[in-house]
C-alpha positions in Angstrom: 93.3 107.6 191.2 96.5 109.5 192.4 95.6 113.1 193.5 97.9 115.7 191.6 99.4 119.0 193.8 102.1 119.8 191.1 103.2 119.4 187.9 105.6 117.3 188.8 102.8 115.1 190.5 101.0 115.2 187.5 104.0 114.0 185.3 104.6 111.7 187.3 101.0 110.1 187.2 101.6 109.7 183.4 105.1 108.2 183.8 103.4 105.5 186.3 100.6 105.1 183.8 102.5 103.5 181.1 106.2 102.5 182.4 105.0 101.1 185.7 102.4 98.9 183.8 104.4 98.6 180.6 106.7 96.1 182.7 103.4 94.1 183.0 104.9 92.1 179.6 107.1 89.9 181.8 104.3 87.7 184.0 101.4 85.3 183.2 98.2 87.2 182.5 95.5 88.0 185.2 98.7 88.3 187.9 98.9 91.5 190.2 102.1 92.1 190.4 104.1 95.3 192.1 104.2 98.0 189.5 100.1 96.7 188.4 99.3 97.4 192.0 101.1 100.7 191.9 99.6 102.2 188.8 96.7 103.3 188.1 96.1 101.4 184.6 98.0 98.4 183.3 98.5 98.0 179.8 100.1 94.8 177.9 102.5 95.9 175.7 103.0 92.8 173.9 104.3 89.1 174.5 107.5 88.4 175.9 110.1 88.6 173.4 111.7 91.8 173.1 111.5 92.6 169.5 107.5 92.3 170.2 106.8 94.0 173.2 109.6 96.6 174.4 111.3 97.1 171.3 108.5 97.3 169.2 108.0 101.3 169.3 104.4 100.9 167.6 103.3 98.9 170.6 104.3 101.5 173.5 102.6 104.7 171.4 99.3 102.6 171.6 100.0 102.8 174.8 100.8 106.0 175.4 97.9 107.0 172.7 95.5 105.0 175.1 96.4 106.3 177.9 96.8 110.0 176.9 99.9 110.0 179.1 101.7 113.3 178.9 104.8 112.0 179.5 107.1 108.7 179.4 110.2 107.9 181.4 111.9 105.2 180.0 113.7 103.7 182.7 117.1 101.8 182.3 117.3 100.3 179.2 115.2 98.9 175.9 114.0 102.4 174.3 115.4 104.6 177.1 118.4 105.5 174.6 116.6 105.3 171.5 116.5 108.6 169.7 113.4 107.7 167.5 111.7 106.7 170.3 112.1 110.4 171.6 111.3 111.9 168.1 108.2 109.8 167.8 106.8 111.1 171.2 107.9 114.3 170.5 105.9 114.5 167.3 102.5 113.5 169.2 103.0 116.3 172.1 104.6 113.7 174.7 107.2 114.5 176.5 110.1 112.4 176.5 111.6 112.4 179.9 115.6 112.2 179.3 117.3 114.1 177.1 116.9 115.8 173.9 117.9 113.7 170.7 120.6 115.5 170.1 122.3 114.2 173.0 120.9 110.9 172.8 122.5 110.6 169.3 126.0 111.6 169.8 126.1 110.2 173.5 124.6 107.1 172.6 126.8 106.4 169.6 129.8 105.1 171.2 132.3 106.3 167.9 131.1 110.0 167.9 130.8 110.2 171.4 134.2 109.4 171.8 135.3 112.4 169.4 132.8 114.9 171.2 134.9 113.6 174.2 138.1 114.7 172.6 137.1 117.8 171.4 135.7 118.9 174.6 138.9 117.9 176.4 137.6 114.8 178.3 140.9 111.9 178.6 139.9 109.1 176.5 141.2 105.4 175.5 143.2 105.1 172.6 141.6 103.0 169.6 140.1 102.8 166.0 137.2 105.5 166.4 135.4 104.1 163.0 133.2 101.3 162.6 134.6 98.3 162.3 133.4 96.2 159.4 134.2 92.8 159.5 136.0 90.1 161.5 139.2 90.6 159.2 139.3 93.9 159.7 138.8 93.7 163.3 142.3 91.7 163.4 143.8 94.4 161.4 143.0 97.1 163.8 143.7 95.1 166.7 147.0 94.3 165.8 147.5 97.8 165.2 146.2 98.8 168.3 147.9 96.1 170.6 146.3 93.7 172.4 144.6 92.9 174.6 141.5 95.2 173.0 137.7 95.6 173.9 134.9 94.9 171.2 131.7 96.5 172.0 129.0 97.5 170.4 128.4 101.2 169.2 124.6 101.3 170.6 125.6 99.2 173.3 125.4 99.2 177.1 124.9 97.4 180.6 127.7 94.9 179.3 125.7 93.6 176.4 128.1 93.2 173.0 131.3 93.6 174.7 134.2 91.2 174.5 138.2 91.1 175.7 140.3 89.8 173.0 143.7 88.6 173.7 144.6 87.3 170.2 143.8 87.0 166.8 141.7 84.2 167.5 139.6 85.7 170.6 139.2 88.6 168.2 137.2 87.1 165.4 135.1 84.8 167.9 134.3 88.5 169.9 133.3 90.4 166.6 130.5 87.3 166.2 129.5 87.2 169.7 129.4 91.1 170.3 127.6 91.9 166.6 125.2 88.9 167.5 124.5 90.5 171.2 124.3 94.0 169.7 121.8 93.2 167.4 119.7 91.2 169.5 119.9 94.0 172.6 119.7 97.2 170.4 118.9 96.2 167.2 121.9 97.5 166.0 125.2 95.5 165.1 128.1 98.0 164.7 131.0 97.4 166.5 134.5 99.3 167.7 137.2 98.9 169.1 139.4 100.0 171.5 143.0 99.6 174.0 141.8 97.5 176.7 143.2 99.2 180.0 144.1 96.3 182.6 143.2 96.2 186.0 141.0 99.4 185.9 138.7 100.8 188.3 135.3 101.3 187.0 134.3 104.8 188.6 131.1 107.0 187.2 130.2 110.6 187.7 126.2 111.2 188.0 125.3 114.5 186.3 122.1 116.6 186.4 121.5 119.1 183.5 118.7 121.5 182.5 117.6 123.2 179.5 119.2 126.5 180.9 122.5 126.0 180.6 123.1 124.6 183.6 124.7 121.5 184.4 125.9 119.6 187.9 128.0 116.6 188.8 126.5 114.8 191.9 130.0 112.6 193.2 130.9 109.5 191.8 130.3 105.8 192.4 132.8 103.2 192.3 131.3 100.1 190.1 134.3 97.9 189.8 133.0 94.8 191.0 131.9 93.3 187.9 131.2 89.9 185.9 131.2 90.0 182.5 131.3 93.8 182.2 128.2 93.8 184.3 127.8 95.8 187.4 127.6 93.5 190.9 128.0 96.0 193.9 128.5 99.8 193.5 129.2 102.0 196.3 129.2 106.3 196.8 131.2 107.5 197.1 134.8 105.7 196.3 137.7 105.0 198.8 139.9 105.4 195.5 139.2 109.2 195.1 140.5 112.2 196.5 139.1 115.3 196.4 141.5 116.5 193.4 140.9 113.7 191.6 137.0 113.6 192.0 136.7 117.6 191.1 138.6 117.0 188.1 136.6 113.7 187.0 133.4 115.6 187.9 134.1 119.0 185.9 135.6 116.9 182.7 132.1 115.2 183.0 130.3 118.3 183.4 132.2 119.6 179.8 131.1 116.6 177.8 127.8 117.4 179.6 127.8 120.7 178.2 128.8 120.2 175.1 125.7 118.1 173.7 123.3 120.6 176.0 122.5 117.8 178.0 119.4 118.1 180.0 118.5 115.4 182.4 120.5 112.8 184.3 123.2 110.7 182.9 125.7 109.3 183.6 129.6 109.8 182.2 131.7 106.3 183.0 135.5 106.5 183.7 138.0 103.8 183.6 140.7 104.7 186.7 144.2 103.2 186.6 146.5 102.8 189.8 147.8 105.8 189.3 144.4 107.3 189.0 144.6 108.4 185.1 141.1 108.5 184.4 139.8 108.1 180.9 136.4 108.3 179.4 134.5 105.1 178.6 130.8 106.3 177.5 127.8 108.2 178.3 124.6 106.5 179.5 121.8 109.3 179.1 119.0 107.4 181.3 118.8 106.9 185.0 121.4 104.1 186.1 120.1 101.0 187.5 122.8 102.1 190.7 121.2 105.5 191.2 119.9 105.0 194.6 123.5 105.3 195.8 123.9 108.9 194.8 120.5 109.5 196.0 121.2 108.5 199.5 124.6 110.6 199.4 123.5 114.0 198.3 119.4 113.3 199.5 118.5 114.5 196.2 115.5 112.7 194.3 117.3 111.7 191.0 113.8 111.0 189.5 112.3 113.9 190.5 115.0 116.1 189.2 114.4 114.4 186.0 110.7 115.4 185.5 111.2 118.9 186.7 113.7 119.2 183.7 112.1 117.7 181.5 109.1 120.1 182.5 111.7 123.1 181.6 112.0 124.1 185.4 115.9 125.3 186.1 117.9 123.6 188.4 117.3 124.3 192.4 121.1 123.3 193.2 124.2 124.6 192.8 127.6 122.3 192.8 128.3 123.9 196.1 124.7 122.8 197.5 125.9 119.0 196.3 127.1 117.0 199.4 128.6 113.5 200.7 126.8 112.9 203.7 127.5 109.7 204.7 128.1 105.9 202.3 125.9 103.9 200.5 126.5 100.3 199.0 124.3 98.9 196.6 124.1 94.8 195.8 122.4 93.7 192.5 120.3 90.6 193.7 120.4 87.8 190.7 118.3 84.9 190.3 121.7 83.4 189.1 123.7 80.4 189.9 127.3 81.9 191.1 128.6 79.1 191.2 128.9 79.3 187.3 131.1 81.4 185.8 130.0 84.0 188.8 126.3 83.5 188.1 124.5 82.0 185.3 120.7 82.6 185.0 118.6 80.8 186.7 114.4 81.0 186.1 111.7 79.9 188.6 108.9 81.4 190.4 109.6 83.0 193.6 107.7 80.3 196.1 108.4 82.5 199.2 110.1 86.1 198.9 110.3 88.5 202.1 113.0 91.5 201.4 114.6 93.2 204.6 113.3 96.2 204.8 112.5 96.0 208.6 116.4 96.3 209.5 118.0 99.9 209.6 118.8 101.8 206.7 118.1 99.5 204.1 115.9 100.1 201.1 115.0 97.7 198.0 113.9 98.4 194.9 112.3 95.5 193.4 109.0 95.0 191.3 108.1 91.5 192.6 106.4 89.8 195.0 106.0 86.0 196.5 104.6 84.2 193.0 106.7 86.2 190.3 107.7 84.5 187.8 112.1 84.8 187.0 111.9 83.8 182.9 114.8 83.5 180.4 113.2 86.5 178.2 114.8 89.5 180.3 117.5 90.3 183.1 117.9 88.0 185.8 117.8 90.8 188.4 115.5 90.1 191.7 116.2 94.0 193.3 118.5 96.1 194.3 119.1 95.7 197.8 120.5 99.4 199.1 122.1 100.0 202.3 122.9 103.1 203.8 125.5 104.4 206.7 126.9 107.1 208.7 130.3 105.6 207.1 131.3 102.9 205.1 132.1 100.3 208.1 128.6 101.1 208.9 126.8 100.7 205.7 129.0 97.5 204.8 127.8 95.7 207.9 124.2 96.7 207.3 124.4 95.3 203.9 125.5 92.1 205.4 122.9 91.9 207.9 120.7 92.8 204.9 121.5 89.9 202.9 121.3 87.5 206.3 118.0 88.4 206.2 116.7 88.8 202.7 114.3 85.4 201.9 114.6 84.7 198.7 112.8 80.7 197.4 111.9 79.3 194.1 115.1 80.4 192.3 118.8 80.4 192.8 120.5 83.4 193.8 123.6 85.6 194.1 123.7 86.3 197.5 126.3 84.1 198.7 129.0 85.6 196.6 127.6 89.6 197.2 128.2 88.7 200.7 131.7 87.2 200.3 132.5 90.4 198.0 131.6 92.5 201.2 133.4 91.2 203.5 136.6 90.1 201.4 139.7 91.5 203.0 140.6 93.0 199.6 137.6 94.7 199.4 137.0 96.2 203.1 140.7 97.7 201.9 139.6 98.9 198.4 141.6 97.1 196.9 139.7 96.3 193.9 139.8 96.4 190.1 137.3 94.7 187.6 138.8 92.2 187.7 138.3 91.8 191.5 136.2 88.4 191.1 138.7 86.1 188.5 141.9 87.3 190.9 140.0 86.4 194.2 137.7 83.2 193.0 140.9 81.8 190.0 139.3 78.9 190.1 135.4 80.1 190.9 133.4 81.1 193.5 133.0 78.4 196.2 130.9 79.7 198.9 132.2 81.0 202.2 135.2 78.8 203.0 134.3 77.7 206.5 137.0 78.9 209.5 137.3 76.2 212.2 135.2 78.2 214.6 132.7 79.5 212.4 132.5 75.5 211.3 131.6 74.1 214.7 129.0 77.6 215.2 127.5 75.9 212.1 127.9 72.1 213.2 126.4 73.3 216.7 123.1 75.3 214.8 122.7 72.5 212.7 122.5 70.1 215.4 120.0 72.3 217.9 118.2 72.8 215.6 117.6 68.9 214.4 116.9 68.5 218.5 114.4 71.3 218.5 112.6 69.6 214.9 112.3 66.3 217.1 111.5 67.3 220.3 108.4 69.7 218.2 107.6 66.3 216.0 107.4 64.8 219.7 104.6 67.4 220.5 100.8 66.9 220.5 98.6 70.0 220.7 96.4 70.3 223.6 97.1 66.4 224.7 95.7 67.0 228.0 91.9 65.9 226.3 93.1 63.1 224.7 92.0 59.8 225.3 95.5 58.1 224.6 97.9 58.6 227.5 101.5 59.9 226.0 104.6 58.9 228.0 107.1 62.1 227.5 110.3 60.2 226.4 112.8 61.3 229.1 116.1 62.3 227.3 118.8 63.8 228.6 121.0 64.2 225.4 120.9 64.1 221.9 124.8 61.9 220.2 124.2 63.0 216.3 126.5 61.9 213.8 127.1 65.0 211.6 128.1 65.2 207.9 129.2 68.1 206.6 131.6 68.3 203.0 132.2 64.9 203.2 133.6 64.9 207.2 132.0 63.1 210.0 131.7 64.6 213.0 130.0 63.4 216.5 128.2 66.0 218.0 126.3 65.6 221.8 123.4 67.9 222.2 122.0 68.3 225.7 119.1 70.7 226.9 119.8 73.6 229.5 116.1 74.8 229.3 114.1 77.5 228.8 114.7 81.2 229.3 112.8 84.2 228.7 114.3 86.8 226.3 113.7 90.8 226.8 111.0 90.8 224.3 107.9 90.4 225.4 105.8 87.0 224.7 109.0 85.5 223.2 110.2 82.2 224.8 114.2 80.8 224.3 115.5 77.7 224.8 119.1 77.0 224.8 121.3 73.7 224.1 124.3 72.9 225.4 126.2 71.4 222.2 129.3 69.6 222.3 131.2 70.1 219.0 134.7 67.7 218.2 135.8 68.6 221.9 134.2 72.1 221.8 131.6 73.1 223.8 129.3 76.0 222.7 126.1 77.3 224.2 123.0 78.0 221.5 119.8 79.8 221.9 117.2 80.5 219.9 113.5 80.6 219.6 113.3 77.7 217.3 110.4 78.7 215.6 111.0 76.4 213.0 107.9 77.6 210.5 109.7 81.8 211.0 111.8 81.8 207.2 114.5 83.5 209.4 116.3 81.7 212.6 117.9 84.5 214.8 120.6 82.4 217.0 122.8 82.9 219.4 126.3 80.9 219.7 128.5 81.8 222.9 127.4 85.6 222.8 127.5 85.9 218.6 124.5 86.6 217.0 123.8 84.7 213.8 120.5 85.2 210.9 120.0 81.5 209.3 117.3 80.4 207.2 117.0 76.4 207.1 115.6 75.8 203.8 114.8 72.1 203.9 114.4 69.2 206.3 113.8 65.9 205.4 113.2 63.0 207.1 116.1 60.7 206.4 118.4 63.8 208.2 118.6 65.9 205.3 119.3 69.6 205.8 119.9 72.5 203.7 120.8 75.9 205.7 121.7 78.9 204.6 124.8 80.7 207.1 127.1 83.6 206.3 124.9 83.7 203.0 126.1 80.3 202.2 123.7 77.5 201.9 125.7 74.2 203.1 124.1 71.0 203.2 124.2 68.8 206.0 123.1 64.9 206.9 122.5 64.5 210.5 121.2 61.2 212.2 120.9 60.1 215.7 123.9 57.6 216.9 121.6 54.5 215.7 120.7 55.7 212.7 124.4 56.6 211.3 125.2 52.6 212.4 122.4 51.1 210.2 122.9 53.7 207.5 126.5 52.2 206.7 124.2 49.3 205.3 122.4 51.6 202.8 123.8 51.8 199.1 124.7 54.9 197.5 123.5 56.2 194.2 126.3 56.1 191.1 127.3 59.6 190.3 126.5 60.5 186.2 129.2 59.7 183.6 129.3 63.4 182.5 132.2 63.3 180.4 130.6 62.4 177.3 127.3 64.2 176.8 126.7 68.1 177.4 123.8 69.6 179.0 123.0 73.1 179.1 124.1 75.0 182.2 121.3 77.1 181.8 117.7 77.6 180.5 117.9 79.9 177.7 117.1 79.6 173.6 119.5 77.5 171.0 120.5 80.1 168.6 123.2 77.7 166.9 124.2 74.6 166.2 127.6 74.1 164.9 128.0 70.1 164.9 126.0 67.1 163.1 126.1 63.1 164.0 129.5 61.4 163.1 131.1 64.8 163.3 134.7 64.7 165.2 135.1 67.3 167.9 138.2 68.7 169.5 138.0 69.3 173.2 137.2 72.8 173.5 135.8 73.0 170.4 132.2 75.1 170.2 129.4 72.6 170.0 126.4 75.0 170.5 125.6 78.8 171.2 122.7 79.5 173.9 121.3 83.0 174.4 120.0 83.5 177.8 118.9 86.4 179.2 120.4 88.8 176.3 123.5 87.2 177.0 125.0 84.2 174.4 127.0 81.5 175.3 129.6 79.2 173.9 129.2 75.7 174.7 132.1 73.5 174.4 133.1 70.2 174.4 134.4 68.0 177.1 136.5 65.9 175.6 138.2 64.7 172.2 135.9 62.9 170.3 132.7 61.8 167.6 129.4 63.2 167.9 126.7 60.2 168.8 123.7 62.4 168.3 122.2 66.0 168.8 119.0 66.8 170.8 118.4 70.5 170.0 118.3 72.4 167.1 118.6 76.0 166.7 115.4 77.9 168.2 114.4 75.3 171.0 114.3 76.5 174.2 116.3 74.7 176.9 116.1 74.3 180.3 119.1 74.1 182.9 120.4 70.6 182.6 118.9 69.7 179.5 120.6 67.2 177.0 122.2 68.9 174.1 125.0 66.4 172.8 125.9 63.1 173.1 129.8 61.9 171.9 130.3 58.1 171.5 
């Protein structure tokens, strides 16, 4: 048990009582995970589905009746913007730590929200600021409006029941895809809509209220990186502002603050144009998954400040006392594939997971360990992997150290296109927009495109380390006491035949011996490895059971992580966040291979598979049906999100193998065409 020297400790105690352990709902019973370990008692809210466990308000007062907690922060998102969540705590004593209802109501609601923002003088977008009621009327307005237009849900947030519609067509499909999403997230299905500003910056201002009156803004963080209208890296503060520009963003946010008698932290989002005309988006009155940026630029304890309001204590700041000391860059770390669509989910249990946390000014928030299970009933997100500098050069190439080094095994994961998006040219610049990702990747994310160099630094790792796997394969332990006499075989040099995207390339490893590196008890050996006419010099350790490789080409230091070997020359390693796969046999080997037939690639064109695990919500096609290509054949909700699955190809449906409510995993058969 937790010893309590303040109020604030003793808040916090109940908060960690029932949120920490609330999460519990996600994993297989009997596990220990993070927040279990962390809190003192662990109650099981329910199973996974949402509407049982999360959602289902009856469920968490049990647990808050059970627990006698005295408070409950709510965290990022299920109830944490529910106003009868608040009243329903409020009416047993338990303090609700966010905002009053009040605020929660009109901030929440995305319509009145948007005329509080008016009336209190805040720039907003121009649009239809009723509900919208039906598809038909949705075209109505949008044509009034002008397209292109934004549906999104009223309740809505984090990206969930939004969709760009550039015609009539796009409209109606976004009203049933955003109403669907709305009601699934939020349980509520009301939609509006609104001018869709093109090319914006996403840029927020963090505020801090209190029940006194008093109200701060803490900077602003630049969240334009996005895939569909969800947050990938967000950074404190922005290149884009100036001071004029950020005092006049912070005090308009400040007056919408104001005006509800807000009194906690929340968070006013802006959509920035080129010219940087700023206009008000919405108001999310919980803690933002991307607060740890603020918190490393103004060193103040968002969380904290949080209970101490909610306690009734006055703010201890004033909006001179609020600082930028310095940059911070936050990546959202998926288990998603980004090489679909910029990341679809991807579920698995973690089989190894080792966050880099021993590197400078890095800090993760994450509530898993090695053994966690990733499942299609919530977000995909692993952690949020924080990194923090004196400036943003320095904070940018700590992030990309950071993600060198962050083990991740068991699932798929973003983290080869956070670290292109760090060091993209466009980026470094600030040139960005949220639409950053479709105008850099038109035709999708590829991985890290290789340079010539950086190709034979790869070709030249590959290879030493393939030596240094046969040379240890070579190795008996302590064969001094055996009886059999081993004969060292005496090689000289290593000729590899290399394949890398399809290219052959001949690669001569040779030896130069061991060395001794600066750190104590640690041993190096370096190889001399002739590349296509190149001739590079490679050291490392080769301590092939270490996750993480440091190594040394010709003076550069690379992180790689080589995430399978197998014996036909099979090798999968991960470099400059990209994980290329490689085939690399000894000169014999590659001669006899030519002999070996080769496996006929799938006839894909006529059946569709799911791209991702997730659950069938509907069907829209039958056997002898005829199908348009591009026509929807299926919608599959995964992870909160749904998805439209087309088809291929022109042509007659052979047979169906899911119905609506099965639960599909990545790859799975869905429809067959003749």
């Amino acid at each position: 048990m937790l010893s309590c020297s303040s109020v604030e400790d003793s808040l916090l105690l109940s908060l960690r009582r029932l949120t920490q352990s609330s999460l519990r709902g996600r994993h297989r019973p009997g596990e220990q995970f993070v927040h279990v370990k962390m809190a003192d008692e662990a109650v099981c809210v329910g199973p996974a589905p949402t509407s049982k466990s999360y959602l289902n308000m009856n469920a968490i007062m049990d647990a808050v009746r059970s627990t006698r907690a005295q408070a409950v922060h709510p965290g990022y998102g299920f109830l944490s913007e529910n106003k009868e969540f608040a009243k329903r705590l409020a009416a047993e004593d338990v303090i609700f730590i966010g905002p009053d209802t009040h605020a929660i109501q009109a901030m929440g609601d995305k319509i009145e929200s948007k005329l509080l923002a008016k009336k209190a003088k805040v720039n907003t977008i121009p649009g239809f600021d009723g509900v919208v009621k039906d598809a038909d009327e949705a075209v109505r307005i949008a044509r009034e409006i002008g397209y292109p237009v934004m549906i999104k849900a009223s309740a809505g947030g984090g990206g969930k029941g939004m969709r760009i519609a550039w015609d009539d067509e796009e409209t109606r499909d976004g009203f049933r895809f955003s109403s669907q999403e709305a009601a699934s997230s939020f349980g509520d299905d009301r939609l509006l809509i609104e001018k869709f500003i093109d090319n914006p910056r996403h840029i927020e201002i963090q505020v801090l209220g209190d029940k006194h009156g008093n109200a701060l803004w803490l900077n602003e963080r630049e969240c334009s990186i996005q895939r569909r209208n969800q947050k990938v890296v967000e950074e404190a503060p922005s290149i884009f502002l100036d001071s004029e520009t950020r005092r006049a963003m912070g005090e308009q946010a400040v007056a919408l603050a104001k005006a509800v008698n807000y009194s906690s932290a929340g968070t006013v989002e802006f959509l920035v144009d080129s010219k940087k005309n700023f206009y008000f988006l919405e108001m999310n009155t919980r803690l933002q998954v991307e607060h740890p940026v603020t918190e490393c630029i103004t060193g103040l304890d968002l969380v904290q400040e949080m209970i101490r309001v909610a306690k009734g204590y006055p703010l201890r700041h004033k909006q001179a006392d609020i600082p930028i000391n310095g940059w911070a860059v936050e990546c959202r770390v998926y288990a998603e594939d980004p090489y679909k669509s910029f990341g679809l989910p991807s579920v698995g249990r973690l089989s190894q997971y080792e966050e880099p946390i021993h590197l400078p000014g890095v800090r993760v928030d994450s509530g898993i360990q090695p053994g966690s299970d990733i499942s299609i009933y919530y977000d995909p997100m692993i952690s949020k992997l924080i990194t923090y500098g004196s400036d943003r050069t320095e904070a940018l190439k700590r992030m990309e150290d950071a993600l060198d080094s962050y083990v991740i095994r068991g699932v798929t994961h973003n983290i080869a296109l956070l670290r292109e998006v760090i060091i993209n040219s466009r980026f470094i610049e600030g040139d960005i927009n949220t639409k950053f990702l479709s105008d850099v990747y038109p035709d999708g994310f590829k991985g890290h495109p290789l340079t010539e160099t950086e190709r034979n630094q790869f070709l030249a790792v590959a290879s030493s380390l393939f030596v240094a796997s046969q040379l240890r394969a070579q190795h008996f332990q302590d064969h001094e006491s055996s009886r059999v006499p081993i004969v060292k075989p005496q090689v000289a040099s290593w000729e590899l035949s290399v394949k890398l995207h399809d290219e052959i390339h001949t690669v001569v490893v040779s030896s130069s011996g061991p060395t001794f590196s600066h750190e104590p008890q640690k041993l190096l050996h370096s190889y001399m490895v002739e590349v296509d006419g190149s001739k590079l010099n490679v050291t490392s350790t080769w301590n092939l059971a270490s996750p993480l490789l440091s190594v040394n080409v010709d003076g550069t230091q690379r992180t790689i992580q080589c995430l399978s070997r197998e014996a036909g020359g099979n090798m999968s390693i991960q470099f400059l966040g990209t994980v290329y796969k490689v085939r690399i046999l000894t000169k014999l080997a590659a001669e006899l291979n030519k002999f070996m037939l080769e496996k006929a690639a799938e006839d894909t064109s006529s059946i569709l598979r799911s791209p991702m695990p997730g659950v069938v919500v509907a069907i829209s096609v039958k056997p002898g049906d005829l199908v348009a290509e591009g026509q929807e054949i299926c919608v599959i909700e995964a992870m909160k999100m749904q998805n439209s699955m087309t088809a291929g190809k022109t042509g007659k449906v052979k047979s169906v193998h899911c119905k609506a409510g099965d639960t599909v995993g990545e790859g799975d058969l869905l429809v067959e065409l003749e």
